[in-house]
C-alpha positions as CSV (number, residue, x, y, z in Angstrom):
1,X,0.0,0.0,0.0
2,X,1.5,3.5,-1.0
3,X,0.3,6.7,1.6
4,X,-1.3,8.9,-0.3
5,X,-2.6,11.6,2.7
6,X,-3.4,12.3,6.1
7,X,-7.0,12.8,6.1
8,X,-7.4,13.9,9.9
9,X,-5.0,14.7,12.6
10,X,-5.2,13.7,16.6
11,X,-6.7,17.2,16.8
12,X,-9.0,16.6,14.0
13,X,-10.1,13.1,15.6
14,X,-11.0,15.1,19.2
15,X,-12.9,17.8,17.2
16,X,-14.9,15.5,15.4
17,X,-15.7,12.8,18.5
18,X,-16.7,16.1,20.8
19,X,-19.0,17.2,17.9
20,X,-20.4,13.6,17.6
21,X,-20.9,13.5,21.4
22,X,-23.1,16.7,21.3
23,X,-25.5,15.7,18.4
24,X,-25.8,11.8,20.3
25,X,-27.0,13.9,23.7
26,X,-28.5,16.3,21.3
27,X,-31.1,13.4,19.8
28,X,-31.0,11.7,22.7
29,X,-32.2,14.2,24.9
30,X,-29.6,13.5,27.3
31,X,-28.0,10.9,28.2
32,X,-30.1,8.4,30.5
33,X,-30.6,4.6,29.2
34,X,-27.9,5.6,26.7
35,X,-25.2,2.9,26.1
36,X,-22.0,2.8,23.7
37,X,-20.9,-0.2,21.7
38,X,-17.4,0.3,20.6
39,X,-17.3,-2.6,17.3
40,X,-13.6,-4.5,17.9
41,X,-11.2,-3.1,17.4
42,X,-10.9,0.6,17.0
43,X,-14.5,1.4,18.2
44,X,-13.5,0.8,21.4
45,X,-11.3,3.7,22.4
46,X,-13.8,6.2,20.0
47,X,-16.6,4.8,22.5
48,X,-14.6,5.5,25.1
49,X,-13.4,9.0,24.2
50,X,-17.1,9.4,23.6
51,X,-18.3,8.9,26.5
52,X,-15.8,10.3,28.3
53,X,-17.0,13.6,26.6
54,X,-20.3,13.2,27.9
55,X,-19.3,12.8,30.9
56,X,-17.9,15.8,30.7
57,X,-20.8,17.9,28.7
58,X,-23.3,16.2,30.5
59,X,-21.6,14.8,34.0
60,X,-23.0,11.9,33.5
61,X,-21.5,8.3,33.2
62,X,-22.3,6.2,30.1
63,X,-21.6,2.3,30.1
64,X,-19.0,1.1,27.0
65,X,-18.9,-2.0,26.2
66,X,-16.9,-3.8,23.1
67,X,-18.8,-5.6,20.4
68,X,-17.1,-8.7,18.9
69,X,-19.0,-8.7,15.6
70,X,-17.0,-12.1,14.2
71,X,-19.3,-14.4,14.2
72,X,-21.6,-12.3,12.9
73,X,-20.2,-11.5,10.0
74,X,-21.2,-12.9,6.4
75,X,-17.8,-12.4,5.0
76,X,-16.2,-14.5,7.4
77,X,-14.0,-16.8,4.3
78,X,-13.1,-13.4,2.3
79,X,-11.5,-12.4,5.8
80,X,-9.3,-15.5,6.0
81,X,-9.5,-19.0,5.9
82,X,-9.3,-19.3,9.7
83,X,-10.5,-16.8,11.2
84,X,-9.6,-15.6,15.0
85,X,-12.8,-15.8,17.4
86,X,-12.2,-13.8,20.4
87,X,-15.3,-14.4,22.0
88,X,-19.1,-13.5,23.2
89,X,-20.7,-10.2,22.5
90,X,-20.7,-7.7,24.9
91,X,-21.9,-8.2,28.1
92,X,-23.8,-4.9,28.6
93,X,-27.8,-4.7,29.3
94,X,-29.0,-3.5,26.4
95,X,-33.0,-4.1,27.1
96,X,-34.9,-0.7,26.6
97,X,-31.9,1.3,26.2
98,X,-30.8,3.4,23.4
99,X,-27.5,1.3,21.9
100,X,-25.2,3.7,20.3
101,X,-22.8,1.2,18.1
102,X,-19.1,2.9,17.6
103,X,-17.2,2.0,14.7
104,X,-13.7,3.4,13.1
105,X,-15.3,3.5,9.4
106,X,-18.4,2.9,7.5
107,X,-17.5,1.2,3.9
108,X,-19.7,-1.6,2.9
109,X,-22.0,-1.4,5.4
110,X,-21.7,-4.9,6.2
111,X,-19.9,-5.0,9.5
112,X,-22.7,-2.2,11.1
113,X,-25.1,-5.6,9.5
114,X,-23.6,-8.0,11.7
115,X,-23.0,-5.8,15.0
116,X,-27.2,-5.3,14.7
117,X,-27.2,-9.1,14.6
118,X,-25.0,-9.1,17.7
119,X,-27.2,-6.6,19.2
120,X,-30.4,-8.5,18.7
121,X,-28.6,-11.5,20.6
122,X,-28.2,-9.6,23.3
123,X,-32.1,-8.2,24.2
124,X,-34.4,-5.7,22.4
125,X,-33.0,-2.4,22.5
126,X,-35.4,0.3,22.8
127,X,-33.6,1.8,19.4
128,X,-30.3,1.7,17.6
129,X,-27.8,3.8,16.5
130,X,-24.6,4.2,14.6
131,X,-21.5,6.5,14.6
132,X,-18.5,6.3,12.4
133,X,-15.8,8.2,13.0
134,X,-15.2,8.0,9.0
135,X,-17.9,7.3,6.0
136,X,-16.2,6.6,2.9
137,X,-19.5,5.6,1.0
138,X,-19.7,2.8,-1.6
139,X,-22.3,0.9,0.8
140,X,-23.6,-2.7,-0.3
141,X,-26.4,-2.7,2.2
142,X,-28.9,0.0,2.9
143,X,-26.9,1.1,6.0
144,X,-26.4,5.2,7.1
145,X,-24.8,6.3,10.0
146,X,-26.4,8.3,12.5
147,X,-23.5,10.0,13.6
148,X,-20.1,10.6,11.2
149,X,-16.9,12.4,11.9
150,X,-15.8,13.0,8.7
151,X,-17.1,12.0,5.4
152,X,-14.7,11.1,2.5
153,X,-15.4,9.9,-1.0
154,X,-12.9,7.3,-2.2
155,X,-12.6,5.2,-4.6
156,X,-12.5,1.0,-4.2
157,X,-8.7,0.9,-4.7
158,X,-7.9,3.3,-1.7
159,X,-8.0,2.4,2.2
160,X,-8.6,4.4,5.2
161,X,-6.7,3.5,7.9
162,X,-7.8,5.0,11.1
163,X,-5.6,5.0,13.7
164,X,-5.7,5.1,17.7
165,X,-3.0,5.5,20.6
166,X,-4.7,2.5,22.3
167,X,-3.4,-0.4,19.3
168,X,-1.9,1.9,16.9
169,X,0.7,4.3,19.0
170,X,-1.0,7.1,17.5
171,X,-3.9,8.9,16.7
172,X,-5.0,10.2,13.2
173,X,-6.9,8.8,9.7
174,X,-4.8,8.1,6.7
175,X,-5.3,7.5,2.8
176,X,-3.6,5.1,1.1
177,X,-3.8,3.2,-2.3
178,X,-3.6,-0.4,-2.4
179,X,-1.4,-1.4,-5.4
């Protein structure tokens, strides 16, 4: 893969999260029976910067939780031959509460697919939602984000990377071109 750009800097990444943490309280109406979803790998630590900024907009704790969406997914072979199970879905309540599922980038729309299956395994929600830190269109499934970060058009040969301090040693979104 050759870089082609730096789409959004750490500072970037905080602007956008604080933004998307506003318009989630903002339709929300607050912030009770609200709970975050963070889809493995790199929703995890956006959940948790999200919630941490509506704790402090709000002052009020939100549960995170990670979603292991793997066996959920429908492209499981295209992945790899074997792939890696890590485990159950998240062990959060979600029965009449508003889920808010957390994901680094919304491409295909499939993986948002199989966290709503995950979801559904877990209880009935009382509704819900998605944020993506990054949309870069070309969906297969009629899937839209709730809440988005940043949107970038791209074409099928480019990748976004997103990347977080937490697995990545640093935080940011780059383009690159896959050759």
């Amino acid at each position: 893969m050759e870089f082609k750009a730096t789409l959004m800097s750490e500072e970037d990444v905080r602007r956008a999260l604080k933004r998307m943490a506003h318009q989630i309280i903002e339709k929300n109406e607050g912030c009770d029976g609200l709970v975050l979803l963070g889809i493995r790998t790199r929703g995890l630590p956006l959940a948790k910067q999200l919630a941490a900024f509506i704790r402090e907009i709000e002052g009020a704790d939100v549960p995170v939780g990670e979603l292991d969406i793997t066996l959920y997914r429908d492209d499981l072979t295209e992945i790899s031959e074997e792939p890696v199970i890590s485990g159950a879905p998240a062990q959060i309540p979600v029965e009449g509460r508003v889920v808010v599922l957390v994901d680094d980038v919304i491409y295909t729309g499939r993986t948002a697919r199989a966290a709503l299956d995950a979801v559904s395994e877990m209880g009935r929600a009382a509704r819900i939602q998605l944020a993506a830190l990054v949309d870069r269109g070309h969906r297969e499934l009629p899937i839209r984000p709730d809440y988005v970060g940043k949107n970038v058009p791209t074409s099928r040969s480019e990748v976004v990377s997103v990347l977080m301090k937490e697995t990545d040693g640093r935080t940011g979104v780059d383009l690159y071109e896959n050759r």
